[in-house]
TILO-726941 format. One record per residue: z, x, y of N, C-alpha, C in turn. Coordinates in pm, whole numbers, padded with zeros to 5 digits, always signed. Layout:
REM residues N
ZXYZXYZXY ...
END
This chain:
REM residues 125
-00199+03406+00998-00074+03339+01033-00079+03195+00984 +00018+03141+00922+00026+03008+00887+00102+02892+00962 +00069+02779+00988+00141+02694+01088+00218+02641+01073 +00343+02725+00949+00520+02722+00923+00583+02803+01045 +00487+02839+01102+00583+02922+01248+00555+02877+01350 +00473+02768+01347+00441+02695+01484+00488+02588+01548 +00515+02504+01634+00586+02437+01650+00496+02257+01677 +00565+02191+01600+00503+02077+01562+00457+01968+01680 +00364+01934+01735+00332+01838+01866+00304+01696+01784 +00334+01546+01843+00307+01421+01761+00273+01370+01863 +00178+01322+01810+00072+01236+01940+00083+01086+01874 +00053+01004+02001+00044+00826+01954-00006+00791+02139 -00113+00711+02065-00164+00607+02220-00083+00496+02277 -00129+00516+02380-00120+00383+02435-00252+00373+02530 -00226+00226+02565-00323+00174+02710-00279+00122+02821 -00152+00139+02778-00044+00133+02969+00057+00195+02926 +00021+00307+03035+00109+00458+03054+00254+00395+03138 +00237+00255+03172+00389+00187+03262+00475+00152+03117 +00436+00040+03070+00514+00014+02960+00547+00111+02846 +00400+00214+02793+00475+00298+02733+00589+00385+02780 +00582+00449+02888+00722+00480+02945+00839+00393+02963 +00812+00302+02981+00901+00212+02989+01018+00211+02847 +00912+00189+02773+00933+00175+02607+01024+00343+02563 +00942+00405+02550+00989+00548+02519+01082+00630+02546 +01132+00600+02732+01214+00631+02795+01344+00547+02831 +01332+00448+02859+01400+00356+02863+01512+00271+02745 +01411+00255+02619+01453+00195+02540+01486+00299+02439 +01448+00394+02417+01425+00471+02306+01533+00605+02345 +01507+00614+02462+01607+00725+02512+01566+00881+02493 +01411+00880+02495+01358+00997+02509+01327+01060+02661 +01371+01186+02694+01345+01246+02832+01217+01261+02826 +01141+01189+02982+00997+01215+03030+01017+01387+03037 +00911+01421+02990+00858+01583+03058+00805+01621+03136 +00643+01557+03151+00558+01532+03225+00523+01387+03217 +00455+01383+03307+00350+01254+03323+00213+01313+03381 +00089+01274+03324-00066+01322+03401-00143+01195+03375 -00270+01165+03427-00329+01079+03405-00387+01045+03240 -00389+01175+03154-00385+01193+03037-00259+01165+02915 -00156+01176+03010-00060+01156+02859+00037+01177+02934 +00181+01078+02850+00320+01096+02892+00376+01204+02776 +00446+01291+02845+00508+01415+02737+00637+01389+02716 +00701+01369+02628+00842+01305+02580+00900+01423+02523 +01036+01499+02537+01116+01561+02414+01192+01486+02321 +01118+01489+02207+01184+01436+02115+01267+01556+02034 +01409+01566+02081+01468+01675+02030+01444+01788+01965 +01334+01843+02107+01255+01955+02046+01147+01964+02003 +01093+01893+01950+00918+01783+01959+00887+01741+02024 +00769+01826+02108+00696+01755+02197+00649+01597+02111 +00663+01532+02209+00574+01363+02165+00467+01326+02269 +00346+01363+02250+00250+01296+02363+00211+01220+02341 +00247+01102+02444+00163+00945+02439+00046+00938+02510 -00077+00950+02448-00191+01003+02514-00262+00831+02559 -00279+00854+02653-00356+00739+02760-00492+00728+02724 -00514+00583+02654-00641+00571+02562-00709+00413+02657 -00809+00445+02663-00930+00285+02642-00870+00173+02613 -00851+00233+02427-00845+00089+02343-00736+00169+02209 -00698+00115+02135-00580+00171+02068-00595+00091+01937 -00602+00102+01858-00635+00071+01728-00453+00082+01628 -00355+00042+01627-00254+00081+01551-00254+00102+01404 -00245+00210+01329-00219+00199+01183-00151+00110+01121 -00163+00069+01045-00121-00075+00950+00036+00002+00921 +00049+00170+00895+00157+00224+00861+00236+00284+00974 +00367+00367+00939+00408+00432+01009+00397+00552+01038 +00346+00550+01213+00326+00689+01265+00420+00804+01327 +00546+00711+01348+00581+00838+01377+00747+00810+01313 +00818+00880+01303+00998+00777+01277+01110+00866+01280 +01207+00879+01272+01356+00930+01319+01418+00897+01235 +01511+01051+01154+01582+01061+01068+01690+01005+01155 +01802+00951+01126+01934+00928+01192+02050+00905+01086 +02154+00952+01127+02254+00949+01095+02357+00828+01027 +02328+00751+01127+02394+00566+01116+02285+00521+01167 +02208+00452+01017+02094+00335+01084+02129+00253+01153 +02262+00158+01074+02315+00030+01116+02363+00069+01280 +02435+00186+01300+02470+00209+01475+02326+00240+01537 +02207+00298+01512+02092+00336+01553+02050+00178+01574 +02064+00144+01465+01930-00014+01506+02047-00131+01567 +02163-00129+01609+02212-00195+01693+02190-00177+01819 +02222-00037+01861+02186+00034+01967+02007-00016+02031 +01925+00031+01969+01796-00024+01975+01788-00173+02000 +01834-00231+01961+01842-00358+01969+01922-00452+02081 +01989-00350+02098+02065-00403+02301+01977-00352+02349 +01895-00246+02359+01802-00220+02481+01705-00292+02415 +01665-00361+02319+01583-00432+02381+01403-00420+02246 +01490-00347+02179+01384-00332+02055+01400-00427+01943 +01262-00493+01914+01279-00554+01798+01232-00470+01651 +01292-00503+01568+01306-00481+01450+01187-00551+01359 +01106-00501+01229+01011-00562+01187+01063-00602+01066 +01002-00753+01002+01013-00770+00887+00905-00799+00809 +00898-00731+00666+00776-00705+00609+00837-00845+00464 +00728-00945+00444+00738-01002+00367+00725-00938+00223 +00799-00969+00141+00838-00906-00014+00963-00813-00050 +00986-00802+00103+01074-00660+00109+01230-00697+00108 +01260-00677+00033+01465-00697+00041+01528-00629+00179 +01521-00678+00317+01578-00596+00415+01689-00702+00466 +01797-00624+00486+01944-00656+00541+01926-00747+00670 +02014-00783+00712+01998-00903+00846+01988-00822+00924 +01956-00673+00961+01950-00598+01058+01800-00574+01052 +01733-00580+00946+01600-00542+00896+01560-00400+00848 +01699-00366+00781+01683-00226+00725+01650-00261+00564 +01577-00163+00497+01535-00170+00335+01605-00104+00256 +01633-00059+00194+01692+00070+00106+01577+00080-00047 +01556+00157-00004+01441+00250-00091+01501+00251-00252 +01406+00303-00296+01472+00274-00497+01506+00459-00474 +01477+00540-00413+01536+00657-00373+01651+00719-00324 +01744+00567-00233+01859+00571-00202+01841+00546-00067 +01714+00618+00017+01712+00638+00140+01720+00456+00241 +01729+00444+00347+01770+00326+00412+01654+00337+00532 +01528+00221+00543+01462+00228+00650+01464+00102+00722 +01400+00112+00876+01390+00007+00990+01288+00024+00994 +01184-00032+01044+01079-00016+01117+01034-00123+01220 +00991-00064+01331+00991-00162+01464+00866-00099+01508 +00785-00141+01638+00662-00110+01664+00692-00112+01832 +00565-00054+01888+00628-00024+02012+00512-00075+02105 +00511-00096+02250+00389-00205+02321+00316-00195+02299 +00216-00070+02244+00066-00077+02151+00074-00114+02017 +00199-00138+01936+00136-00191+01782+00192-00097+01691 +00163+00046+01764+00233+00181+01670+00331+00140+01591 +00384+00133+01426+00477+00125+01372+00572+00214+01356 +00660+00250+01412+00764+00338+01425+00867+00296+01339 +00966+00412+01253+01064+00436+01216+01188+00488+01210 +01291+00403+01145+01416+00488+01108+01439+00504+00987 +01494+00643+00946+01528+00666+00837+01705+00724+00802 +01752+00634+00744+01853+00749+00707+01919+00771+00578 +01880+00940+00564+01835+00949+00388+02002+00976+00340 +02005+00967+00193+02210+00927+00156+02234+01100+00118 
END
C-alpha cells in the first residue's frame, strides 16, 4: 500500500501549550480537537495539525507549515486584526501588506508564530 491513500498529519512544537493555543485557536481560527499533556490537536480543514509540547524548540530558518487561500490581501488583513504579524525578508520586493509575488505568478506572506515556526500564505493565480 502506498501513502497516496493515507491521510496527511503536520506536526510543529512548541514550549507553551497556553500561547500556542492561544495563537492557533484564537488568532488563526483553527478548532482545538484535543488537548493532552503531549500535544494540542488542531483541524486544519481536515488535517490533523499537532502542536507537540517540546523542552526546547529549535525553529527552521524556512517554512513549515502554510495555507493555500483564496484572497491573500483579505487573509492577511484578517490575520492582522487578530493580531498576527506579518514577516519581512530583506531583498525581497513585498507589498505594504508583506506579501511577495513569485516570478511563477504565485503571491506569498509569511508570519511566524510564539515559537519562531515560519508559517505561510499562499495564493497561487
Amino acid at each position: 500500500m502506498s501513502l497516496s491513500q493515507s491521510r496527511l498529519i503536520a506536526f510543529v512544537s512548541t514550549v507553551d501549550a497556553r500561547h500556542a493555543l492561544s495563537f492557533y485557536r484564537d488568532r488563526l481560527g483553527l478548532r482545538l480537537v484535543s488537548e493532552t499533556p503531549f500535544a494540542l490537536v488542531f483541524d486544519a480543514m481536515g488535517t490533523m495539525l499537532r502542536v507537540a509540547i517540546a523542552e526546547t524548540v529549535t525553529p527552521a530558518p524556512h517554512t513549515v507549515l502554510g495555507w493555500q487561500v483564496a484572497d491573500i490581501a483579505e487573509t492577511v488583513d484578517d490575520l492582522t486584526a487578530h493580531g498576527v504579524t506579518f514577516t519581512r525578508y530583506e531583498g525581497m520586493d513585498q507589498d505594504a501588506r508583506g506579501v511577495w509575488s513569485s516570478p511563477a505568478g504565485g503571491q506569498i506572506a509569511w508570519f511566524r508564530d510564539p515559537d519562531g515556526n515560519v508559517l505561510s500564505l499562499t495564493q497561487f493565480e
